[in-house]
C-alpha positions as CSV (number, residue, x, y, z in Angstrom):
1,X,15.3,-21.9,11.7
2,X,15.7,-21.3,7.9
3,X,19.0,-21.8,6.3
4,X,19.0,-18.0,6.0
5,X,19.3,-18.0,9.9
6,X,15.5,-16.7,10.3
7,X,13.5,-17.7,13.5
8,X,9.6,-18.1,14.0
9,X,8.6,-19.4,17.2
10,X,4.8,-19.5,18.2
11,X,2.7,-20.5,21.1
12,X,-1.0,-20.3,21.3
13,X,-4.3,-22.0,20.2
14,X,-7.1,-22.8,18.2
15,X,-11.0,-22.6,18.5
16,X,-13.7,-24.0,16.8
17,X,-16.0,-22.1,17.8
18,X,-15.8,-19.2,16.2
19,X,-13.3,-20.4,13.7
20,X,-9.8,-18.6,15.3
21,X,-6.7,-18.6,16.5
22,X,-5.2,-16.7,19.4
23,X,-1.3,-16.4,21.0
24,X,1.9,-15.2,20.7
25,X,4.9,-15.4,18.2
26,X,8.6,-14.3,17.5
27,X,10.3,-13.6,14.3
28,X,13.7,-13.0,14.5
29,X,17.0,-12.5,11.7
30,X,13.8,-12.3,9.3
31,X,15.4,-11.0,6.1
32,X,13.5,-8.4,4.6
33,X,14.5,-10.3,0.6
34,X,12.5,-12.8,2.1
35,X,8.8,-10.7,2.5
36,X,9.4,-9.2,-0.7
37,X,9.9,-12.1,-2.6
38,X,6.7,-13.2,-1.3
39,X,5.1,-9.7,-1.7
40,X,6.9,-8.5,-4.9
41,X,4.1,-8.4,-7.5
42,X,1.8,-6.3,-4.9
43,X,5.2,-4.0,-4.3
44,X,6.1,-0.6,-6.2
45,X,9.2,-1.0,-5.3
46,X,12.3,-3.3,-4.3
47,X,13.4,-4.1,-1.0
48,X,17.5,-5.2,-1.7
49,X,18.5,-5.8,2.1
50,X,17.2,-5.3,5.4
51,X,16.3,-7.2,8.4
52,X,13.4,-7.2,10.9
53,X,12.7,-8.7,14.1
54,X,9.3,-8.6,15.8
55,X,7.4,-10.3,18.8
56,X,4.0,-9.5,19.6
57,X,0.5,-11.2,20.6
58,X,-2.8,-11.4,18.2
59,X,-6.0,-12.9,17.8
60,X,-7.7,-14.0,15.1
61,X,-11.7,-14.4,14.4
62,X,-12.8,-16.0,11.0
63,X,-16.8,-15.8,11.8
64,X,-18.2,-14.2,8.2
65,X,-15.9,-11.5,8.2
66,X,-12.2,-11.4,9.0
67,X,-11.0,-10.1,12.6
68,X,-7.4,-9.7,13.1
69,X,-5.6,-7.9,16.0
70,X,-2.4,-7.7,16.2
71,X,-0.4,-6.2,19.2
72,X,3.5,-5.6,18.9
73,X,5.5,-4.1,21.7
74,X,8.8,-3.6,19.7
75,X,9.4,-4.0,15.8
76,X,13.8,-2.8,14.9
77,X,14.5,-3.1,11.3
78,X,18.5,-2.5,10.8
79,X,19.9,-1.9,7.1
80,X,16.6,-1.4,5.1
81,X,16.9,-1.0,2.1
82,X,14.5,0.9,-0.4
83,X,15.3,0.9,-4.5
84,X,13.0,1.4,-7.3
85,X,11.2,-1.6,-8.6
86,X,13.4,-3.1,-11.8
87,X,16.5,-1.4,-10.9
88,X,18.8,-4.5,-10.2
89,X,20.8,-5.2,-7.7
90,X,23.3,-3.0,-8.9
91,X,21.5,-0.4,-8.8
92,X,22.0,2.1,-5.5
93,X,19.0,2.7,-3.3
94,X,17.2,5.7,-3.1
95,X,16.8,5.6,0.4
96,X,18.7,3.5,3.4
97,X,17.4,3.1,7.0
98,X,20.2,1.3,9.1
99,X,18.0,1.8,12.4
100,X,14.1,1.7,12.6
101,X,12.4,1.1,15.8
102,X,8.5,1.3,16.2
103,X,7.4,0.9,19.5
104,X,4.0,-0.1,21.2
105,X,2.2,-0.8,17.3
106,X,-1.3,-2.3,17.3
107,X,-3.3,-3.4,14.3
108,X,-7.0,-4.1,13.8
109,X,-8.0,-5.3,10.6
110,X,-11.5,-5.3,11.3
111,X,-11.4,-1.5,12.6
112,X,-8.5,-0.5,9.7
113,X,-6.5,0.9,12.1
114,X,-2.7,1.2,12.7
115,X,-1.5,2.4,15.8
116,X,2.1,3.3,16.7
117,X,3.5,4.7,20.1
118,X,6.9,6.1,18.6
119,X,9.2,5.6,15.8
120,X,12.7,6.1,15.7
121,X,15.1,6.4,12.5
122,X,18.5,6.9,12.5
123,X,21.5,7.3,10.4
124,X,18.8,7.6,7.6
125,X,20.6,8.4,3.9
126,X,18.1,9.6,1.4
127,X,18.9,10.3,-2.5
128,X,16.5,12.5,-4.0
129,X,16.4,14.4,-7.2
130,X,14.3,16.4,-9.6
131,X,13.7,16.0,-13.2
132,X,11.2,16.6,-16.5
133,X,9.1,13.7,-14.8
134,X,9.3,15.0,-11.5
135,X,10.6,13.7,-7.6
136,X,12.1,10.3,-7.9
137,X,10.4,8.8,-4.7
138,X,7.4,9.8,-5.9
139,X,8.7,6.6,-8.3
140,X,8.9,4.7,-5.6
141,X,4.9,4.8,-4.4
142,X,3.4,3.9,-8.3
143,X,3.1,1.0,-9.9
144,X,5.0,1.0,-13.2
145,X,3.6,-3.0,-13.7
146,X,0.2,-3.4,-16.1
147,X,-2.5,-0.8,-16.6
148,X,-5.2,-1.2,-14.3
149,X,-7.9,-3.9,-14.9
150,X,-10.8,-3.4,-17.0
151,X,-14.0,-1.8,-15.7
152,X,-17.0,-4.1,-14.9
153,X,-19.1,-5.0,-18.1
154,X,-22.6,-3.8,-18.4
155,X,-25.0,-5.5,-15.7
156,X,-22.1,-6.0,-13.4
157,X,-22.0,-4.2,-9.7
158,X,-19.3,-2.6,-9.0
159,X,-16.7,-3.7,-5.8
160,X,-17.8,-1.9,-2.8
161,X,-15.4,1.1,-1.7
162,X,-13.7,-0.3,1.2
163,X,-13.3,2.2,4.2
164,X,-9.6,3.9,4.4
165,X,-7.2,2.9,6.9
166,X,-6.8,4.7,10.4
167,X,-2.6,5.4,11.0
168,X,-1.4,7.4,13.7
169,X,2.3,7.7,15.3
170,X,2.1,9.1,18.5
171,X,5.8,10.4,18.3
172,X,8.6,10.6,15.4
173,X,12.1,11.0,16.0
174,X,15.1,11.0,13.1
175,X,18.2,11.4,14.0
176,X,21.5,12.2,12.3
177,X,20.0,11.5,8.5
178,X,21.6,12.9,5.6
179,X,19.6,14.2,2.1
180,X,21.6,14.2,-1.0
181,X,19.4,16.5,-3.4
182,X,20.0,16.9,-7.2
183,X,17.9,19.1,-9.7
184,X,18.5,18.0,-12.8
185,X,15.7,20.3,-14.4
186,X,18.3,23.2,-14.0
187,X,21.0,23.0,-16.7
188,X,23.9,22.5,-15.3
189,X,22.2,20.3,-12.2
190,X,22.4,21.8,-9.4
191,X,22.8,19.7,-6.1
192,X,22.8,20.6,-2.4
């Protein structure tokens, strides 16, 4: 157990042969600060508060390529929070999810494929608005960090075009969430 009050517990093994791991794990009071401090250079955005727990199964192959499956009968996230990136913790967040619940998710690396029985919002508060630069969530999905690297030099292949990612939610339900829209292109703003 962290300070924080987090909880990882694990069971399972180890092979040799191929090079892998296999079992089963519990994560528990994980705050969600905690992922995006780890994560926060490859996030667009800030994460302020939220929790998650999580217990699932997975197996892990490591024999020239990289096979991960991942099975997760129940993820709930309470008080997610979701803020532009550099806003400070002052800032309010654009959007706040007190109750998420995905149920029956699988992941397979190998495959790129997400796979997600149902997920359920609720109580979901969304501020959105519209100016000269357009939707603010759309804010929320870029990257307003360095320009992108530099393409190859001369004589240098190019990375290989990975395959895109499979997702599918088999059912979505949001109940009771509340959209606070503003258009500030209008003069005086309008807001609904």
């Amino acid at each position: 157990e962290t300070l924080a009050g987090e909880r990882l517990s694990w069971s399972g093994g180890f092979s040799l042969q191929p090079l892998g791991s296999d079992g089963e794990f519990s994560v528990s009071a994980l705050k969600v600060a905690t992922l995006a401090a780890y994560l926060h250079d490859a996030l667009p955005l800030e994460l302020p508060s939220g929790q998650i727990d999580v217990a699932g199964r997975y197996r892990l192959r490591l024999d020239g390529t990289v096979g991960l499956d991942v099975e997760l009968p129940k993820v709930t996230l309470r008080e997610l929070a979701i803020a532009p990136r550099g806003a400070g913790a002052a800032a309010d967040p654009w959007i706040r999810l007190p109750v998420v619940d995905l149920t029956a998710a699988t992941l397979s690396l190998a495959a790129r494929r997400v796979r997600v029985e149902s997920l359920r919002i609720a109580d979901a508060g969304v501020t959105l608005w519209r100016d000269a630069a357009g939707i603010n969530l759309a804010r929320l999905l870029t990257d307003p960090g360095p320009a992108a690297a530099p393409a190859s030099a001369p004589g240098q292949a190019a990375t290989a075009v990975q395959p895109s990612w499979d997702l599918s939610v088999g059912r979505i339900e949001i109940a009771a969430a509340r959209v606070d829209f503003e258009d500030r292109v209008l003069e005086p703003a309008a807001r609904v």
